[in-house]
C-alpha positions as CSV (number, residue, x, y, z in Angstrom):
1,X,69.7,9.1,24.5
2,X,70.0,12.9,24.1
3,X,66.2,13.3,23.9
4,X,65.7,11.9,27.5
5,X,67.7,14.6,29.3
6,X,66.1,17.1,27.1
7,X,62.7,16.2,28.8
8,X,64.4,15.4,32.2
9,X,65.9,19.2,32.3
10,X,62.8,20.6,30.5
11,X,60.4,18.8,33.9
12,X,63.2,20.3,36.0
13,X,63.0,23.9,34.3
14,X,59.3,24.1,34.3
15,X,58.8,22.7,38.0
16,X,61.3,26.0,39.1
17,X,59.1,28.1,36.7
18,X,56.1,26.3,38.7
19,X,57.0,26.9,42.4
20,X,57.8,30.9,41.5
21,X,54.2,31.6,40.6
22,X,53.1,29.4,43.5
23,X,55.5,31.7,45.9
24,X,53.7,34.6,44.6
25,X,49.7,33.0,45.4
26,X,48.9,31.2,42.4
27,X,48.9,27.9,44.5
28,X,47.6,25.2,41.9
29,X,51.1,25.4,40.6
30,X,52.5,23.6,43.4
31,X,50.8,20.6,41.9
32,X,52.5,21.3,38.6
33,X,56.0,21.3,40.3
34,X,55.5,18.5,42.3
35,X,54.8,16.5,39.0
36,X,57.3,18.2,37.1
37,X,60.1,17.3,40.2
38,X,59.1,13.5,39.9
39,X,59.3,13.1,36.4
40,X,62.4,14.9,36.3
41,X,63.6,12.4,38.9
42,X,62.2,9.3,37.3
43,X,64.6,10.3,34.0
44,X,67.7,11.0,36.1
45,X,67.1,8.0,38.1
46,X,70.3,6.5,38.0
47,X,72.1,9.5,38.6
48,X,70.6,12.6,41.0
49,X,67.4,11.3,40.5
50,X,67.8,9.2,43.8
51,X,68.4,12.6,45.9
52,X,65.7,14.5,44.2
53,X,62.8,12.6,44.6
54,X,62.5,13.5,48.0
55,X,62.1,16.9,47.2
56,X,58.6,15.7,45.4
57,X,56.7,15.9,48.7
58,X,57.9,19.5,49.5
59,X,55.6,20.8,46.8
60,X,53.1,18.2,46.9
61,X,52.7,18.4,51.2
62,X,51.8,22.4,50.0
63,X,49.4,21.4,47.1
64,X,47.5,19.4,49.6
65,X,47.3,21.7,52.0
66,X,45.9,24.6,50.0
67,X,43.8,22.2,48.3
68,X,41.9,21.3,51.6
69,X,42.4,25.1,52.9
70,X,44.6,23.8,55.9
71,X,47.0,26.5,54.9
72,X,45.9,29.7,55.8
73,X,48.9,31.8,55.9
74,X,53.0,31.7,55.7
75,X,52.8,30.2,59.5
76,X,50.7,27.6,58.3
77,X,52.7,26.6,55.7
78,X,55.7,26.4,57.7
79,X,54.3,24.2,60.0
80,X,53.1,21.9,57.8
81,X,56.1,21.5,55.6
């Protein structure tokens, strides 16, 4: 089904859209990319969906933490990553 890697690689696009703008300080994008990442792996689950989901928590571990203001700066972030 054509239409399902079409949204897989469209979740995929817009999560690497999404973590660009939350490198630059816009940090409720990380929440965007985290849910753009698992969806993409949830359609390519029988293929490299199985590597990628681990790299869900990357930007979700970041959401959180500038959600709660446990982040502060790039040393922060760093550390908890």
């Amino acid at each position: 089904m054509p239409i399902f890697s079409v949204i897989a690689f469209s979740a995929l696009f817009i999560a690497i859209v999404s973590i660009f703008f939350a490198i630059r300080g816009k940090y409720q994008f990380y929440w965007v990319s985290a849910v753009g990442i698992y969806v993409f792996s949830f359609l390519a689950g029988f293929s490299i969906g199985q590597m990628t989901v681990g790299l869900t928590f990357i930007p979700l571990t970041l959401a959180i933490g500038y959600s709660f203001g446990w982040i502060k700066n790039k040393m922060h972030s760093i550390i908890f990553l």
